[in-house]
Every structure is written in structure tokens, then in C-alpha cells.
mmCIF file of the protein (N, C-alpha, C, O) and its ligand, coordinates in Angstrom:
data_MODEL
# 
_entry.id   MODEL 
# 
loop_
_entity.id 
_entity.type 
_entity.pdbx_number_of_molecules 
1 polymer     1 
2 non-polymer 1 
# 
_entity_poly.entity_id                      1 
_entity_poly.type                           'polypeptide(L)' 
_entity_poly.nstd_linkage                   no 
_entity_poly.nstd_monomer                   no 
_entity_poly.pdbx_seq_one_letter_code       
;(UNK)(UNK)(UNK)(UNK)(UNK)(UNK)(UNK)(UNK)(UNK)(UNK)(UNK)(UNK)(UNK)(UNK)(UNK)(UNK)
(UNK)(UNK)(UNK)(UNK)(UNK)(UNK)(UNK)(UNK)(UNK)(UNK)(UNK)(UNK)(UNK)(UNK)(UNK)(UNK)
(UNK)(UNK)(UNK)(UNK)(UNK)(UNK)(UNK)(UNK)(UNK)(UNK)(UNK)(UNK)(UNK)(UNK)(UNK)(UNK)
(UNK)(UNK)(UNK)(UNK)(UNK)(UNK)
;
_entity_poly.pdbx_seq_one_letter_code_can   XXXXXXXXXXXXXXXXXXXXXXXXXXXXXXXXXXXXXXXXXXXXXXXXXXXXXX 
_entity_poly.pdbx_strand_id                 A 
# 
loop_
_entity_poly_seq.entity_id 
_entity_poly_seq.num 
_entity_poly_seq.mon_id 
_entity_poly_seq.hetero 
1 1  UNK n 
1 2  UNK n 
1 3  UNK n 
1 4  UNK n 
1 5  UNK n 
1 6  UNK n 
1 7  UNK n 
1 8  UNK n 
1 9  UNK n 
1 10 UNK n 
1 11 UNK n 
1 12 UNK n 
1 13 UNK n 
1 14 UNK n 
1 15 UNK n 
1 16 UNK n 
1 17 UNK n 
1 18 UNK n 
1 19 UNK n 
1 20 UNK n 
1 21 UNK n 
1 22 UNK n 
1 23 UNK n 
1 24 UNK n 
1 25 UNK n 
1 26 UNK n 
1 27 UNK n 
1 28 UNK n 
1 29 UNK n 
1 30 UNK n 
1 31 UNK n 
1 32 UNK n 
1 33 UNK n 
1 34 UNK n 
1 35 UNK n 
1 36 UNK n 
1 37 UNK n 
1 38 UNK n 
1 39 UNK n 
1 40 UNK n 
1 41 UNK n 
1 42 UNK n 
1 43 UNK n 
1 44 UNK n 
1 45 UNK n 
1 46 UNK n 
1 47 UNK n 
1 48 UNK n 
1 49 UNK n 
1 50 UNK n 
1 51 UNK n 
1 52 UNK n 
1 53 UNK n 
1 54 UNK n 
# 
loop_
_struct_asym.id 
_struct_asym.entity_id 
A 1 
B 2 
# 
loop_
_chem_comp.id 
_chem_comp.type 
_chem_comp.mon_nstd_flag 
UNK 'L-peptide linking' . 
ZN  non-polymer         . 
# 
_pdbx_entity_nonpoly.entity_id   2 
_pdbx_entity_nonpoly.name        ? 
_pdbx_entity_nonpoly.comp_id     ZN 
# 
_pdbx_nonpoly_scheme.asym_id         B 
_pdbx_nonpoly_scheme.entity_id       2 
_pdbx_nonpoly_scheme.mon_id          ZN 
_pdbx_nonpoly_scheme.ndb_seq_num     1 
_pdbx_nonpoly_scheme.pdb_seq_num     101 
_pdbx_nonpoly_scheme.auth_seq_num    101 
_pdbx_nonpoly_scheme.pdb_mon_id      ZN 
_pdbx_nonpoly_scheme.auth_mon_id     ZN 
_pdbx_nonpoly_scheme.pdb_strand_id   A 
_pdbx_nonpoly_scheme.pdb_ins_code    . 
# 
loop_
_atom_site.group_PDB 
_atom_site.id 
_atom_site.type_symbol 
_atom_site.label_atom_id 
_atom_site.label_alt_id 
_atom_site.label_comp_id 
_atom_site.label_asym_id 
_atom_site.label_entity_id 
_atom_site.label_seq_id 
_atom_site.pdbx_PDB_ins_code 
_atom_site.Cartn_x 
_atom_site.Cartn_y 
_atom_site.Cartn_z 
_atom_site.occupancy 
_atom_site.B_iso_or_equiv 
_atom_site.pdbx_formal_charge 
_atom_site.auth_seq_id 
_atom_site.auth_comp_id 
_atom_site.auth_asym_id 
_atom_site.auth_atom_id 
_atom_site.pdbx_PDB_model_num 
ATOM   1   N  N  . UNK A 1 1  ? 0.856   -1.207 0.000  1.00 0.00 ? 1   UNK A N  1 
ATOM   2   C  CA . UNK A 1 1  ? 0.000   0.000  0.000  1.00 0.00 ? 1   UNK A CA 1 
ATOM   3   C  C  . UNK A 1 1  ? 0.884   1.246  0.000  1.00 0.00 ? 1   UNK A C  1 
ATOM   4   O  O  . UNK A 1 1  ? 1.670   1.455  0.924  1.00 0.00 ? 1   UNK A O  1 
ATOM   5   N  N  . UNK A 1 2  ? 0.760   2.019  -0.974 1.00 0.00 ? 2   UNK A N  1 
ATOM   6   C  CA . UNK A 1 2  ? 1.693   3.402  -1.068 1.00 0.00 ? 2   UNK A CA 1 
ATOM   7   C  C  . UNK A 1 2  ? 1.079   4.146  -0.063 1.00 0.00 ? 2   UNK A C  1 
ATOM   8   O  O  . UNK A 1 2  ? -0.101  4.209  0.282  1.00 0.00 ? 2   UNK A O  1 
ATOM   9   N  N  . UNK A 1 3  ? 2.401   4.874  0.476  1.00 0.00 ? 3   UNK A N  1 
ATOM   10  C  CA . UNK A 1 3  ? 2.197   6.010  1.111  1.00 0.00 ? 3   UNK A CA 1 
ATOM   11  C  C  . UNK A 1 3  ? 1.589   7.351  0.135  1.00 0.00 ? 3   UNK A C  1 
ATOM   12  O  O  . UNK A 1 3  ? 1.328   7.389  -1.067 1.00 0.00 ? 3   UNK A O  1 
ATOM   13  N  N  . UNK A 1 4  ? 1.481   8.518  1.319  1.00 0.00 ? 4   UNK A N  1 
ATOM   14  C  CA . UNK A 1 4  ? 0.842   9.966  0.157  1.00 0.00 ? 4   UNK A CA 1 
ATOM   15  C  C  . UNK A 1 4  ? 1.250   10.832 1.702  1.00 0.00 ? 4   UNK A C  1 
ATOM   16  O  O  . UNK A 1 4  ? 0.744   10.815 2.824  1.00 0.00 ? 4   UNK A O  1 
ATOM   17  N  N  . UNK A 1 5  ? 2.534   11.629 1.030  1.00 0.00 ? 5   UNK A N  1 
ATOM   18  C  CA . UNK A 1 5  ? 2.884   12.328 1.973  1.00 0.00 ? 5   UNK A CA 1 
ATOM   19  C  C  . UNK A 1 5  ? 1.784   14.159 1.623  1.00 0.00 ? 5   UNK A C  1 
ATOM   20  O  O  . UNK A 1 5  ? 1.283   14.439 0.534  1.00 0.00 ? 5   UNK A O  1 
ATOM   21  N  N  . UNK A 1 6  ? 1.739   14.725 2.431  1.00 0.00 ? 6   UNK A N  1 
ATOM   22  C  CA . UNK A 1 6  ? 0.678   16.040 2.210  1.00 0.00 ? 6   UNK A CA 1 
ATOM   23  C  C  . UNK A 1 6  ? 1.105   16.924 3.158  1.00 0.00 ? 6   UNK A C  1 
ATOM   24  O  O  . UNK A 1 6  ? 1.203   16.694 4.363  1.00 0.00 ? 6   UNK A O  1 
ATOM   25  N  N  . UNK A 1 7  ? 1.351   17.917 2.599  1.00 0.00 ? 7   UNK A N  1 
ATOM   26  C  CA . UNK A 1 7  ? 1.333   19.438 3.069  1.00 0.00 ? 7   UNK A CA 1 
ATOM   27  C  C  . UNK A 1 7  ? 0.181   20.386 3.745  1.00 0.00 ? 7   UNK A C  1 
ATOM   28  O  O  . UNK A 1 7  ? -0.251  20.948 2.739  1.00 0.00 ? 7   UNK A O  1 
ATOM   29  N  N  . UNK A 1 8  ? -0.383  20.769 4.566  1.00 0.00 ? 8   UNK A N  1 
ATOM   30  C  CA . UNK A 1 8  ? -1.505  21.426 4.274  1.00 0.00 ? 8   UNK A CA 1 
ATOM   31  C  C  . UNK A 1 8  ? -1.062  22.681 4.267  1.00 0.00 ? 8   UNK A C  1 
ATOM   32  O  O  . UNK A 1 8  ? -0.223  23.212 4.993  1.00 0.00 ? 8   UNK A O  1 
ATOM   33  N  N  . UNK A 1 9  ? -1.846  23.219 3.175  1.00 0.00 ? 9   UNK A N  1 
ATOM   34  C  CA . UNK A 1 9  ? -1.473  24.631 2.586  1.00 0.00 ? 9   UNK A CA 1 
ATOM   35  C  C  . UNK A 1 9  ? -1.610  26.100 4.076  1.00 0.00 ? 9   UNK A C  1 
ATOM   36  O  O  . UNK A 1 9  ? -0.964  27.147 4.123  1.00 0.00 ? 9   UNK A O  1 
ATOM   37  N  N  . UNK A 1 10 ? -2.671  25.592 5.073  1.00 0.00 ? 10  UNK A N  1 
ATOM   38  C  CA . UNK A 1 10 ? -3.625  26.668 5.829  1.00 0.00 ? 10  UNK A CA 1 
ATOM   39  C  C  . UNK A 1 10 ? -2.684  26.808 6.775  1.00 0.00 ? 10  UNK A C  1 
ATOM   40  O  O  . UNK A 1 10 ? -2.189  27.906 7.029  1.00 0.00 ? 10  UNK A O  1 
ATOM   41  N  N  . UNK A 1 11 ? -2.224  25.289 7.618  1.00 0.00 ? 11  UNK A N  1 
ATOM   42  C  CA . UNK A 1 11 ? -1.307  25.438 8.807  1.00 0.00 ? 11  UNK A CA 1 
ATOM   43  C  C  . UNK A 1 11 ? -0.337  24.916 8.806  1.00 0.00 ? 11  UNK A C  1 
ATOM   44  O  O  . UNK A 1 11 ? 0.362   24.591 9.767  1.00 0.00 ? 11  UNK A O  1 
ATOM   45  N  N  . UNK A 1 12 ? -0.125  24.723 7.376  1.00 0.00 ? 12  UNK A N  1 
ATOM   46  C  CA . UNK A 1 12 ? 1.712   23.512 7.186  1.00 0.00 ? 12  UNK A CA 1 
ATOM   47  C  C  . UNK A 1 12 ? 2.077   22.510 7.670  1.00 0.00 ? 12  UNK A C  1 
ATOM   48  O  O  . UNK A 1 12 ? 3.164   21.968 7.466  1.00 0.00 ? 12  UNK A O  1 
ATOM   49  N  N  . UNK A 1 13 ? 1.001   22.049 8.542  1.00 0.00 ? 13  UNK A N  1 
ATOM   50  C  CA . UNK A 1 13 ? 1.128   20.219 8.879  1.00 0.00 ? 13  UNK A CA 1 
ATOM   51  C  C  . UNK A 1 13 ? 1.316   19.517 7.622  1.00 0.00 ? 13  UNK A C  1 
ATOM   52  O  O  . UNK A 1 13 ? 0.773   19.690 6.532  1.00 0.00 ? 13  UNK A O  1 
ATOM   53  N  N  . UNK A 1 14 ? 2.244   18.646 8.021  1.00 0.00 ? 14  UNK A N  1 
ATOM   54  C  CA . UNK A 1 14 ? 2.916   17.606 7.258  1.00 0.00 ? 14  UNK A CA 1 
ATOM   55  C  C  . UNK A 1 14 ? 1.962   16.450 7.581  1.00 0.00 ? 14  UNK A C  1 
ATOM   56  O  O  . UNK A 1 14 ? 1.668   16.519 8.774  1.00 0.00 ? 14  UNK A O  1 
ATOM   57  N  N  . UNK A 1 15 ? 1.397   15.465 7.005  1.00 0.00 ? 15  UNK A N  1 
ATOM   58  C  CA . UNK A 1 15 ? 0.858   14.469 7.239  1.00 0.00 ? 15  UNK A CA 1 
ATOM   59  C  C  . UNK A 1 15 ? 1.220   13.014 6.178  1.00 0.00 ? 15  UNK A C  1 
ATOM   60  O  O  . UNK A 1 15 ? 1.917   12.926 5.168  1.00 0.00 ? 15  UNK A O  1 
ATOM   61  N  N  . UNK A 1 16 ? 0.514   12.123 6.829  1.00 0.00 ? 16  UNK A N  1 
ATOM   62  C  CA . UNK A 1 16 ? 0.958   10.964 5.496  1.00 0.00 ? 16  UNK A CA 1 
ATOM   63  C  C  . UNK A 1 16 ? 0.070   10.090 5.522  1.00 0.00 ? 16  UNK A C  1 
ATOM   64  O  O  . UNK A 1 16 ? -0.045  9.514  6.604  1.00 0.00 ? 16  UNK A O  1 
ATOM   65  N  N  . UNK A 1 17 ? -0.730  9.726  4.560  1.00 0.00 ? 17  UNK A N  1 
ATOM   66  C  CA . UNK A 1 17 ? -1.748  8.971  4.241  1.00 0.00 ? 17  UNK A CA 1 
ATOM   67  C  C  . UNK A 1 17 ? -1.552  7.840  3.537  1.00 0.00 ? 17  UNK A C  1 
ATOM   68  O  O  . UNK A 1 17 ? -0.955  7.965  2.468  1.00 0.00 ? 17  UNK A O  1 
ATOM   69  N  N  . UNK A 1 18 ? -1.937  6.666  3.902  1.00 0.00 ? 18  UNK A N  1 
ATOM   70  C  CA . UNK A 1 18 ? -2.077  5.290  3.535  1.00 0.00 ? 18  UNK A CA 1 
ATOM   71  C  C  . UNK A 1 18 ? -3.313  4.839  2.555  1.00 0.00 ? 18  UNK A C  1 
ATOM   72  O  O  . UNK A 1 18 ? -4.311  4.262  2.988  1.00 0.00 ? 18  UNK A O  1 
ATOM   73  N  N  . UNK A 1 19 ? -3.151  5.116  1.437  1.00 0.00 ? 19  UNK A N  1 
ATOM   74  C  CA . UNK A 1 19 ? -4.177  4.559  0.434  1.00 0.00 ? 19  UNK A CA 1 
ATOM   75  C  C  . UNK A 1 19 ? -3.541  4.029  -0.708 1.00 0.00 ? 19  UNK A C  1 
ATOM   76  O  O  . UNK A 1 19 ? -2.486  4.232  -1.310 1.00 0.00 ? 19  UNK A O  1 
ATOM   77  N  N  . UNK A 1 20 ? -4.923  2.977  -0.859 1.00 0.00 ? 20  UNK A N  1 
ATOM   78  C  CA . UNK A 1 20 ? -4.352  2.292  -2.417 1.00 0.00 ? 20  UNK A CA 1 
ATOM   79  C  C  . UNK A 1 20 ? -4.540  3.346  -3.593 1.00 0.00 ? 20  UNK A C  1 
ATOM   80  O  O  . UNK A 1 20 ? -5.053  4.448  -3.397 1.00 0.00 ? 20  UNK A O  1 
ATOM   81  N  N  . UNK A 1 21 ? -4.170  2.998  -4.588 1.00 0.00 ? 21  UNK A N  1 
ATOM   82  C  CA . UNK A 1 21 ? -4.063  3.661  -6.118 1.00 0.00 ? 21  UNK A CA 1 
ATOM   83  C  C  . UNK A 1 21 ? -5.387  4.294  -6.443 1.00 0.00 ? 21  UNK A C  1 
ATOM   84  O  O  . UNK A 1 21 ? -5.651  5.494  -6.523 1.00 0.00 ? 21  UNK A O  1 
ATOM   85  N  N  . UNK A 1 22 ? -6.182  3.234  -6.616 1.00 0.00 ? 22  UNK A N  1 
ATOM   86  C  CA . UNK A 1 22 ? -7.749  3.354  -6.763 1.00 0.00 ? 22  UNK A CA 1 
ATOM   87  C  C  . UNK A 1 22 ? -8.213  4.550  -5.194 1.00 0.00 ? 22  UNK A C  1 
ATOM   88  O  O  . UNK A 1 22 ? -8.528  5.740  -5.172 1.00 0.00 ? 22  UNK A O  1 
ATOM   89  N  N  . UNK A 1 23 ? -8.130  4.025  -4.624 1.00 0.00 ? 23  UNK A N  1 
ATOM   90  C  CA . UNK A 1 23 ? -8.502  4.950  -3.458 1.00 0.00 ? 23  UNK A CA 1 
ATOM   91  C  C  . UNK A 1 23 ? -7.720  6.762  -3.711 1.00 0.00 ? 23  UNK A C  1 
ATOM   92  O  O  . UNK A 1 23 ? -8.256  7.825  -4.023 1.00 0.00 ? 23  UNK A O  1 
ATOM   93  N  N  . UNK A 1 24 ? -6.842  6.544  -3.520 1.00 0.00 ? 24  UNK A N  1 
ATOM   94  C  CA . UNK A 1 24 ? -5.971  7.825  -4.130 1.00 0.00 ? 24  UNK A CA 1 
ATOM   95  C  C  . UNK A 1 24 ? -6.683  8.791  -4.999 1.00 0.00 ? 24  UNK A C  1 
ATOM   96  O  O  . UNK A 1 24 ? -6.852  9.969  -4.685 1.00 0.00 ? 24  UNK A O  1 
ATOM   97  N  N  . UNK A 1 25 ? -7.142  8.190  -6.227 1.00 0.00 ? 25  UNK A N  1 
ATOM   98  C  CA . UNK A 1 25 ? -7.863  9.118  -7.378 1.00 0.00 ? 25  UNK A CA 1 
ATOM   99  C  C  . UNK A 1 25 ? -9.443  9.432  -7.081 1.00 0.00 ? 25  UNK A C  1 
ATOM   100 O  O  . UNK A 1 25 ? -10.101 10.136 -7.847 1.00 0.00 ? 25  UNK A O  1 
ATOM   101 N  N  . UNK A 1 26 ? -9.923  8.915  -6.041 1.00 0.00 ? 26  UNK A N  1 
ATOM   102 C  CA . UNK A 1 26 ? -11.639 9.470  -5.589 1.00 0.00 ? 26  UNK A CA 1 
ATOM   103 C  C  . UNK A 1 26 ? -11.507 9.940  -4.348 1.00 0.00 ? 26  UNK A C  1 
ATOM   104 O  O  . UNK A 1 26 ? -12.528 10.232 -3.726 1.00 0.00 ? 26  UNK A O  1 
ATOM   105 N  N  . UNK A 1 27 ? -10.102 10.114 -3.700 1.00 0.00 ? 27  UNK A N  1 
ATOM   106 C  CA . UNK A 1 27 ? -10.750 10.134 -2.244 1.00 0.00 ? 27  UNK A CA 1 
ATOM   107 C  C  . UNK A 1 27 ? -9.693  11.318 -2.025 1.00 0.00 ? 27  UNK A C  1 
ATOM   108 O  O  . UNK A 1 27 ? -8.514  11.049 -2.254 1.00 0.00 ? 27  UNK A O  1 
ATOM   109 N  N  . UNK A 1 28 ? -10.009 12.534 -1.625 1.00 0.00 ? 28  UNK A N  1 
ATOM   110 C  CA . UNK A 1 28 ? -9.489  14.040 -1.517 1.00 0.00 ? 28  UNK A CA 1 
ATOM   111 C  C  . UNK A 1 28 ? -8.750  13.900 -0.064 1.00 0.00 ? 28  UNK A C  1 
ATOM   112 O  O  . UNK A 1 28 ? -9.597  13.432 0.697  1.00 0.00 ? 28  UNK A O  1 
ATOM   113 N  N  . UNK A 1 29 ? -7.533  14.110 0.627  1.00 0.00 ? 29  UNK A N  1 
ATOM   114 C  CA . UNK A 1 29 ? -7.030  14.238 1.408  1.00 0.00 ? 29  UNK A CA 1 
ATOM   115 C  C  . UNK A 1 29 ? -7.553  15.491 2.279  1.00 0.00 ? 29  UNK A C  1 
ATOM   116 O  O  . UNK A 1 29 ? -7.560  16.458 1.518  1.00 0.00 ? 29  UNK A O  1 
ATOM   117 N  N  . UNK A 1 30 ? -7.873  15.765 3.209  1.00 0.00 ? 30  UNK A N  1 
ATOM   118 C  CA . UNK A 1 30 ? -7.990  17.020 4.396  1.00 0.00 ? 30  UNK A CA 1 
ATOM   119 C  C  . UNK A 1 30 ? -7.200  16.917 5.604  1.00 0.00 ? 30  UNK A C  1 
ATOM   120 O  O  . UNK A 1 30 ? -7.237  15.802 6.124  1.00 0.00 ? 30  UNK A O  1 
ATOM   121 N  N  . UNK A 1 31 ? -6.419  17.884 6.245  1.00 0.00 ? 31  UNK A N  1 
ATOM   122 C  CA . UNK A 1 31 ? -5.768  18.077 6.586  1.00 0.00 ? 31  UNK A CA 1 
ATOM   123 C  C  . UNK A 1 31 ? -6.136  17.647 8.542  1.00 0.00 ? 31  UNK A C  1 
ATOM   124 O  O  . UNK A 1 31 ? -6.713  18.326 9.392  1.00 0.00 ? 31  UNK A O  1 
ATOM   125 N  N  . UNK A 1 32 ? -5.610  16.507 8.619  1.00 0.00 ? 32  UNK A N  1 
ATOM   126 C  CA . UNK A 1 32 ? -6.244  16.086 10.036 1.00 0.00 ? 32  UNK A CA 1 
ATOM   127 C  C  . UNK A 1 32 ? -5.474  17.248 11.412 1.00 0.00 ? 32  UNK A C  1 
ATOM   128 O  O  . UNK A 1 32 ? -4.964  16.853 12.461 1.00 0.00 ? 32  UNK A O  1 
ATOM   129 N  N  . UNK A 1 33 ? -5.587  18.369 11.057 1.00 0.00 ? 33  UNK A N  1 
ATOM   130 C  CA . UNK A 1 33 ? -5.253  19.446 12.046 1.00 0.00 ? 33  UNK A CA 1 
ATOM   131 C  C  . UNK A 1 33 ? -6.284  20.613 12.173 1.00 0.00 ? 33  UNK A C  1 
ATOM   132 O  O  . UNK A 1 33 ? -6.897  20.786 13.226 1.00 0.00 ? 33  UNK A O  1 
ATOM   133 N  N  . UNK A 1 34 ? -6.463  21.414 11.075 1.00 0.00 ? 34  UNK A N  1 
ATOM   134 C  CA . UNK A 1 34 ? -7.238  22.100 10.716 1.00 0.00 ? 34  UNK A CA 1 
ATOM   135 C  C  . UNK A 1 34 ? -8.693  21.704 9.739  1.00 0.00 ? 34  UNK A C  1 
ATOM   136 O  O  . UNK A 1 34 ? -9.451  22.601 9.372  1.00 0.00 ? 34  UNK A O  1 
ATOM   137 N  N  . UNK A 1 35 ? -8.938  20.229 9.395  1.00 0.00 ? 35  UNK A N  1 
ATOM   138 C  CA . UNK A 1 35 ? -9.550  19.783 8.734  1.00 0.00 ? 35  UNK A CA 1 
ATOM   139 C  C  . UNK A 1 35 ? -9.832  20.595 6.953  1.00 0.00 ? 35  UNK A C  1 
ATOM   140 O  O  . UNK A 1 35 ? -10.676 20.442 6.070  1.00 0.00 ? 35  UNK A O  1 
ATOM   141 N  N  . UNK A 1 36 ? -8.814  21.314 7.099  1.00 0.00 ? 36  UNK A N  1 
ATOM   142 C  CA . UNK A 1 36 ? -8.623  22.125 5.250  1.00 0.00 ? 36  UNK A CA 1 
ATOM   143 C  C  . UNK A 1 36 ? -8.620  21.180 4.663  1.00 0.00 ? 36  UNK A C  1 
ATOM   144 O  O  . UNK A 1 36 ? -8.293  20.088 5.130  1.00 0.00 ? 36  UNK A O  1 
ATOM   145 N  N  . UNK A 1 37 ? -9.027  21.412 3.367  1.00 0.00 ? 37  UNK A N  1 
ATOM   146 C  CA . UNK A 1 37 ? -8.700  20.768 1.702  1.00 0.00 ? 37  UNK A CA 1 
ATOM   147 C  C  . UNK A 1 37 ? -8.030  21.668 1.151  1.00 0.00 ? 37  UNK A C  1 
ATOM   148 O  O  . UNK A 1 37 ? -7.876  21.586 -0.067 1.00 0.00 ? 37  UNK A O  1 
ATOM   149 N  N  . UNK A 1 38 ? -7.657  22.375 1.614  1.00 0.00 ? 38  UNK A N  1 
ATOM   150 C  CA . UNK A 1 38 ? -6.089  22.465 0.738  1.00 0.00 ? 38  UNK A CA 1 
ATOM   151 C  C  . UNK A 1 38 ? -4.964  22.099 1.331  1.00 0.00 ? 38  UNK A C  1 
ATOM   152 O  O  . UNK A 1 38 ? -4.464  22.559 2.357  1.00 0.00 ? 38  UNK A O  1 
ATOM   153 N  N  . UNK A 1 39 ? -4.656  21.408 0.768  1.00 0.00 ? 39  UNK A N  1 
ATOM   154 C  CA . UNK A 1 39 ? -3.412  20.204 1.230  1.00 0.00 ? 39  UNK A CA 1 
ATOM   155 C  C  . UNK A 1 39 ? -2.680  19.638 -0.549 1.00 0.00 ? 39  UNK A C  1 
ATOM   156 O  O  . UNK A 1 39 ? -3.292  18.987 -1.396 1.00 0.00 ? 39  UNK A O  1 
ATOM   157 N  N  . UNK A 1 40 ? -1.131  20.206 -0.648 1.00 0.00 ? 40  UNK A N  1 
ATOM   158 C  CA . UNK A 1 40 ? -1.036  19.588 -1.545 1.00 0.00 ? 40  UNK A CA 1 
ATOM   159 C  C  . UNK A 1 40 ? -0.166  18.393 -0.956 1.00 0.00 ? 40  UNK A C  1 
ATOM   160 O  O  . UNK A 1 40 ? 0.072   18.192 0.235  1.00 0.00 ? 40  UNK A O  1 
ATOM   161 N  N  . UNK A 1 41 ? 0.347   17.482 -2.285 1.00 0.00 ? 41  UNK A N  1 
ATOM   162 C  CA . UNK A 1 41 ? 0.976   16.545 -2.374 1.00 0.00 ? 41  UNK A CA 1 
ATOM   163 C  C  . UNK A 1 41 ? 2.412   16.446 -2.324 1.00 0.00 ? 41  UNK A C  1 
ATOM   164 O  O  . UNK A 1 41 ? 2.886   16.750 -3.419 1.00 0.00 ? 41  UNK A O  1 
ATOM   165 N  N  . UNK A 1 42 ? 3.297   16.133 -1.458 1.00 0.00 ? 42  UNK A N  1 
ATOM   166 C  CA . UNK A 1 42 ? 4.366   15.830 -1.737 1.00 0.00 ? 42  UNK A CA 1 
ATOM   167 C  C  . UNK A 1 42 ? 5.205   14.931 -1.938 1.00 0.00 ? 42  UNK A C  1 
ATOM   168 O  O  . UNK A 1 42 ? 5.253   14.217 -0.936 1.00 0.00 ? 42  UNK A O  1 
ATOM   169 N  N  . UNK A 1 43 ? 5.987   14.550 -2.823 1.00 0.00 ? 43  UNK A N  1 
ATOM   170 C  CA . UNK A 1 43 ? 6.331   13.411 -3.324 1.00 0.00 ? 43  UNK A CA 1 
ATOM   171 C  C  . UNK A 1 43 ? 7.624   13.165 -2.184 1.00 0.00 ? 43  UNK A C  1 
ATOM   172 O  O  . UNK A 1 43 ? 8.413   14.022 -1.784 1.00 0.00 ? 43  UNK A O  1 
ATOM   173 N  N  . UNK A 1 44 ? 7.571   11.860 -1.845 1.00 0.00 ? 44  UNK A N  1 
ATOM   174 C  CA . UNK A 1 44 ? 8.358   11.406 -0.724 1.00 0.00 ? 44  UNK A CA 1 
ATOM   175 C  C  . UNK A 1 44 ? 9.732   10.859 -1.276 1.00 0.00 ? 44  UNK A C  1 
ATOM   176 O  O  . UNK A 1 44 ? 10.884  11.138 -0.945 1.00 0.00 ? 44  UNK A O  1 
ATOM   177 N  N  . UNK A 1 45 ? 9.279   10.064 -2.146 1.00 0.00 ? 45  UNK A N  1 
ATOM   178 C  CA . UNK A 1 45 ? 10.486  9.201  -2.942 1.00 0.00 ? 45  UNK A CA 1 
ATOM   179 C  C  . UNK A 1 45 ? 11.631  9.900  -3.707 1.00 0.00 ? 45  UNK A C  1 
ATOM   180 O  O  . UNK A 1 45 ? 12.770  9.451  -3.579 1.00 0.00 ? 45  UNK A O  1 
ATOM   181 N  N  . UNK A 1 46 ? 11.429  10.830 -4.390 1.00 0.00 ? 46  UNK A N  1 
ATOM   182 C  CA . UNK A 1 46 ? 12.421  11.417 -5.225 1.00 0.00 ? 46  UNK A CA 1 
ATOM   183 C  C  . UNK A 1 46 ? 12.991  12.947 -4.483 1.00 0.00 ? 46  UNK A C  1 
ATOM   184 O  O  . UNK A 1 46 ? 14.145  13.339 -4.306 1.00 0.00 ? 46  UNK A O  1 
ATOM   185 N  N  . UNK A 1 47 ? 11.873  13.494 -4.202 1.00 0.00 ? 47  UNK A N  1 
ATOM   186 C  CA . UNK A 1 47 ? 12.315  14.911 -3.794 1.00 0.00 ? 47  UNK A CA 1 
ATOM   187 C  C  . UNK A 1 47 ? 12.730  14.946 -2.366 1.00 0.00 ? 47  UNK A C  1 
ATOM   188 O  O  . UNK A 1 47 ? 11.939  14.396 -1.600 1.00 0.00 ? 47  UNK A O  1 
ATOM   189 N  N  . UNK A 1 48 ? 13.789  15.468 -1.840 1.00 0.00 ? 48  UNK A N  1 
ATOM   190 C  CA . UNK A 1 48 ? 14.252  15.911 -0.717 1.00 0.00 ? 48  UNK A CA 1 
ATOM   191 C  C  . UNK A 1 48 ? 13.936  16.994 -0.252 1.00 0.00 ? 48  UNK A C  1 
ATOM   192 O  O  . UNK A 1 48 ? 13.728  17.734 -1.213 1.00 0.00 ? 48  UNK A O  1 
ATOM   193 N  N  . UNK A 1 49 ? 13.716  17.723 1.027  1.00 0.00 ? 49  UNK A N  1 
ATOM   194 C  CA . UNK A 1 49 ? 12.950  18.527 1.720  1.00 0.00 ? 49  UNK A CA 1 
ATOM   195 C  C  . UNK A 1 49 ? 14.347  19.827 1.385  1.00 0.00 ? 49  UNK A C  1 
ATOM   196 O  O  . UNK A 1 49 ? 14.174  21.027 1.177  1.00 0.00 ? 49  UNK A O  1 
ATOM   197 N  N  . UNK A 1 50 ? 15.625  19.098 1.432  1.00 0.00 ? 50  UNK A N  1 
ATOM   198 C  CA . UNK A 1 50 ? 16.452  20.425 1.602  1.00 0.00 ? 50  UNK A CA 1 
ATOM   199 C  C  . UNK A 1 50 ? 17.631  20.640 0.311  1.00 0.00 ? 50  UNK A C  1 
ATOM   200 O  O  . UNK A 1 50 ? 18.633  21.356 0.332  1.00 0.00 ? 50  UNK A O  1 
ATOM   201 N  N  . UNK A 1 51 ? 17.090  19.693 -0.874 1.00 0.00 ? 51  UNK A N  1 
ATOM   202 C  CA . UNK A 1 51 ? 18.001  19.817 -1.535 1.00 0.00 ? 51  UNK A CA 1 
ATOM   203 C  C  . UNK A 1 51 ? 17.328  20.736 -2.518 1.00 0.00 ? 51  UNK A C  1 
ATOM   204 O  O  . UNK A 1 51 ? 16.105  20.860 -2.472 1.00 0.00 ? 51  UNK A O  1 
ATOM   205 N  N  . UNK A 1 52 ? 18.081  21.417 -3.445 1.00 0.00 ? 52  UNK A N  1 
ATOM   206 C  CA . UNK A 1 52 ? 17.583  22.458 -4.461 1.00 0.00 ? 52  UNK A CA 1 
ATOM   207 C  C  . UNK A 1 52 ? 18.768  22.254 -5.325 1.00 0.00 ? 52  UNK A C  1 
ATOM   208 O  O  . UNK A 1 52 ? 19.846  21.797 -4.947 1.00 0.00 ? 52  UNK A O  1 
ATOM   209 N  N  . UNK A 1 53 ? 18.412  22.700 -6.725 1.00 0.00 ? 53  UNK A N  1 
ATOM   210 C  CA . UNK A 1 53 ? 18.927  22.665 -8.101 1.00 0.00 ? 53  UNK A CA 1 
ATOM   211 C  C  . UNK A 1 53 ? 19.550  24.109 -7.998 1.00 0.00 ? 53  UNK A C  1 
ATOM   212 O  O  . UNK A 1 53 ? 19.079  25.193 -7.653 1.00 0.00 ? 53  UNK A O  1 
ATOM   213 N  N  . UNK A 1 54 ? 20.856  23.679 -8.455 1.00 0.00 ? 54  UNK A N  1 
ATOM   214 C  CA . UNK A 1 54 ? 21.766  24.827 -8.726 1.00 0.00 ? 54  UNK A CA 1 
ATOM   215 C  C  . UNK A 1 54 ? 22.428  25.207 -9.529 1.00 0.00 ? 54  UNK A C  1 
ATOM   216 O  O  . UNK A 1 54 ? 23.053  26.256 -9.369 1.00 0.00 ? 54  UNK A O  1 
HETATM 217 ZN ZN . ZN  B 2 .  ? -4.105  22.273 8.279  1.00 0.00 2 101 ZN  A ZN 1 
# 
């Protein structure tokens, strides 16, 4: 089961959600702090929190 790491945009909690593929594409993440939907996605696997292109 993939992880789904998430940002929320309102109060910047970091969170991480456990859903399948199928689940993923119908089911909207909210932010279990502030209960927002805006929360984007951050990719866990490739991108690093502190590295940047130079
Ligand atoms: Zn929030």
C-alpha cells in the first residue's frame, strides 16, 4: 500500500496517508489538524525537503 505524503497549505502540517491507487484518485485528502482541503501533495520518494537545483 503506497504512502501519500501532504502538506496542508492553511497550517503547514505535514501528514501521510495510507491509500491504495484506486482509493488515491476518488478520495481528496484534508488536513487532520485544521480539517482544510487544501493540502497539496508531496512526493516522498524522489524529492528531498532540503536539496535544491543549482
Ligand atoms: Zn491544516
Amino acid at each position: 500500500m503506497p504512502t501519500y505524503e501532504y502538506e496542508c497549505r492553511d497550517c503547514n502540517k505535514k501528514f501521510t496517508v495510507i491509500q491504495s491507487i484506486s482509493e488515491h484518485g476518488k478520495t481528496k485528502a484534508s488536513c487532520p489538524k485544521c480539517k482544510s482541503a487544501k493540502v497539496k501533495q508531496s512526493i516522498s520518494h524522489f524529492t528531498t525537503k532540503t536539496s535544491r537545483k543549482s
